[in-house]
N, C-alpha and C positions, 0 to 999 in steps of 0.2 A: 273921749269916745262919742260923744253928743254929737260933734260936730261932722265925726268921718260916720257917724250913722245917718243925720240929718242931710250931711250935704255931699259928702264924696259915694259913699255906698251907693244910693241912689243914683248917679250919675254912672258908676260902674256897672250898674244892673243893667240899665238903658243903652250902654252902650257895648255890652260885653252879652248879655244873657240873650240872647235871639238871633242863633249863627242859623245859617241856612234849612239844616235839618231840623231844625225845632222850630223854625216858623211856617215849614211845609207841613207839620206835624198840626201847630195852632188852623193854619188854615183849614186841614181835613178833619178837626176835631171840633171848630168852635161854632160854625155854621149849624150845628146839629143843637146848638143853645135856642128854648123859646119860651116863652109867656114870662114871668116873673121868672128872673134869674138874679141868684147870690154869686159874686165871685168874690171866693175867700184870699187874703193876700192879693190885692190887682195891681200891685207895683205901682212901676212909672204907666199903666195903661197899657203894654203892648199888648192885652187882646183887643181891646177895643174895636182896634183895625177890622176883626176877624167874623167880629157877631155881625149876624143878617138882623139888621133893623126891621123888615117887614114882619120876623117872626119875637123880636124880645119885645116887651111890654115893658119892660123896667127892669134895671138893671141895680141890683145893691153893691156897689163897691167897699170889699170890708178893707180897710189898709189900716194899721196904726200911726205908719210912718209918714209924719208931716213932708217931707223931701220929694216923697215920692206921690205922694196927692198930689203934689203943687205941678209935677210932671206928668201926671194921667189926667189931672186937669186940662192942659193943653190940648193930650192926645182928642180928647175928650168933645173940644171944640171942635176937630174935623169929622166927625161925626152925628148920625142922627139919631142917636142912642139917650135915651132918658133917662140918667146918671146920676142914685142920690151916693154920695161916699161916707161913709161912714168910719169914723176913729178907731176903729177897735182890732185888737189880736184876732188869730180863727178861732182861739179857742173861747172866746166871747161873742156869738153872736146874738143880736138882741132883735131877734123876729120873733113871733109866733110859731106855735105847732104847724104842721102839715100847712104852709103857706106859698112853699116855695116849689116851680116846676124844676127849676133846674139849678142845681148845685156846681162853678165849673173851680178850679184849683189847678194851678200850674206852678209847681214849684213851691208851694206851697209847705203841704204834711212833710216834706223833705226837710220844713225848717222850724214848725212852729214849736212849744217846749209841750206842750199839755196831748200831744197825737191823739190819745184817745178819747181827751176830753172835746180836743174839736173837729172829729169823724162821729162820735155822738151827738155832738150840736149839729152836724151837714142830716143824720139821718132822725133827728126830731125837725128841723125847718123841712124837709122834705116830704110832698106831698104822695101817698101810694103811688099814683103812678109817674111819678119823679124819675129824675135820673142824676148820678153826678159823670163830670166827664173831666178828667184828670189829665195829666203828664207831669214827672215826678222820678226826679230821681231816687233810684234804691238798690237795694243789696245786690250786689250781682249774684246768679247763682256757679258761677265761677268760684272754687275755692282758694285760688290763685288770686284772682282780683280779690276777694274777699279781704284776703292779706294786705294787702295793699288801699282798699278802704279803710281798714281800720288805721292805720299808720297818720293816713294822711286827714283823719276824721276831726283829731283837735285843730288841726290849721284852719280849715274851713268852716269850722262853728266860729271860731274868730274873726275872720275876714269874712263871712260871708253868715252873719245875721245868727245865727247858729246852725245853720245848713249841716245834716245827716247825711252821709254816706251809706250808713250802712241799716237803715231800714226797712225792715219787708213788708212795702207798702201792701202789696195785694194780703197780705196773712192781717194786718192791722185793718183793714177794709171790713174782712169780715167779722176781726175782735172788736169791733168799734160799732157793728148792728149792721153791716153792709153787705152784699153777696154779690160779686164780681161777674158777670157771665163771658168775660174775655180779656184778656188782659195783654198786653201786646210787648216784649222788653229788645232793647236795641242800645247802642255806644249812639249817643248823638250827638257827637262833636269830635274836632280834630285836639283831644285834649287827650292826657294817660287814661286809659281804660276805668281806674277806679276813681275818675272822677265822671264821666260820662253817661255812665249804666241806669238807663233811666227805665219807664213801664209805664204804657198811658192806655185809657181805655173810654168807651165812650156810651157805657152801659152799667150802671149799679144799681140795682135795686133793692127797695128794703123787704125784710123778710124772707122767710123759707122758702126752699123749693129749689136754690139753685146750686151748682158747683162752687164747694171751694177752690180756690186756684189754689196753686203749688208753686212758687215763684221756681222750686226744680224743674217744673215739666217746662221749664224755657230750656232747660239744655237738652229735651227729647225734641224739640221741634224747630224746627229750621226755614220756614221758608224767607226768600227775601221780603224785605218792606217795599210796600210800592214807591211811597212816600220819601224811600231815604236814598241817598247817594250809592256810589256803587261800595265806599269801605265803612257802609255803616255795619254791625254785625245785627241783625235783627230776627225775633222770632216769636211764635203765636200760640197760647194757650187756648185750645177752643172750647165752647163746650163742649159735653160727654154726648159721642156719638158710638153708632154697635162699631163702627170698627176704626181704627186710629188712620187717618191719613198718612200714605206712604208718601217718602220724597224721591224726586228722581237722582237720576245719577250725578246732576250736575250741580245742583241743591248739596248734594254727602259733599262733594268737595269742594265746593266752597266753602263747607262749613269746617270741613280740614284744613283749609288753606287757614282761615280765621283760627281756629285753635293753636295756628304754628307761630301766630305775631307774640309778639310781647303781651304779657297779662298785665302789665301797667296800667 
């Protein structure tokens, strides 16, 4: 297992994890990173690509996996990003209190073993007015896929690092000291539904005051993603406003049309 973790894994992440909709997603998410920024799990590097160097100041890359340093190393080099890497799991980070502006994690909490213990360590390194900014696969609130998550959930903790299917990342955000203020869930790949069903957001802050999310109230709202293809299925928890946002008529059916494909 040393070998297909150190040296094939990584070369499958790199070449497999960053299909079109997820890297239009990194693009519109990772720019919004600045001052000292933590990225927990940074792979082979593909955000690297994505952070505006004029605003990051320093960039912590947490990774455990030699394989995959040795590949975000490279990325690393075409870039003007000041990159220390650091050896460690997410559920180990070894910064200081309130140090950090920005927390980002892609793919991530999907996979590490300790969730809660390192959504606690993202909201101790994070400074008040911090933010973390995610994409992550999770639960779908589909109880059709759901089924189908869980099936297919021991293949891919094996193949794929121990990668979770079936986590409700926005519910452990807030079990973890965090509070969501929008959270965004969509299919973002041409793969079976209960592998694709991810949630990304670009706003968490620590402390009271704000809405929990409901990974359900993604099957109350519907509208499309700007961001994503025309069969992506995609929809938007907002904050708590006096009156819920209506959908139009063509919004309800396409969200029919989407309900009639395969729950795979």
């Amino acid at each position: 297992m040393g070998f297909y973790r150190d040296s094939i894994y990584p070369q499958l992440v790199s070449h497999l994890g960053d299909p079109p909709p997820i890297e239009k997603l990194r693009r519109r998410l990772l720019p919004d990173a600045r001052g000292d920024v933590l990225e927990i799990g940074a792979g082979p590097g593909v955000n690297f690509g994505h952070y505006d160097p004029t605003r990051v100041t320093r960039l912590w890359a947490l990774e455990p996996n030699a394989g995959m340093i040795r590949l975000a190393e490279r990325r690393r080099r075409d870039t003007r990003l000041n990159v220390e890497f650091i050896g460690l799991a997410g559920e180990r980070i070894p910064l200081a209190d309130a140090c950090v502006d920005t927390v980002v994690s892609t793919f991530t909490l999907c996979t590490v073993s300790g969730i809660l213990d390192a959504i606690r360590g993202i909201a101790r390194v994070l400074k008040p007015e911090g933010k973390l900014i995610f994409l992550e696969i999770s639960r779908s609130a589909d109880p059709r896929v759901q089924r189908w998550q869980r099936w297919w959930e021991p293949l891919h903790r094996a193949a794929f690092a121990g990668l979770r299917l079936t986590r409700d990342l926005p519910a452990l955000l807030e079990q973890g000291g965090l509070r969501v203020d929008q959270v965004e869930c969509g299919y973002l790949a041409r793969f079976p539904k209960s592998w694709a069903h991810c949630c990304w957001g670009s706003e968490a802050a620590l402390g009271l005051g704000r809405r929990p999310v409901d990974l359900r109230d993604c099957m109350r709202h519907a509208p499309a993603s700007p961001c994503a293809a025309d069969w992506i299925s995609s929809s938007v928890v907002p904050r708590p406003r006096l009156e819920q946002p209506t959908r139009s008529a063509s919004s309800v059916s396409r969200a029919e049309t989407r309900r009639e494909r395969s729950s795979r």
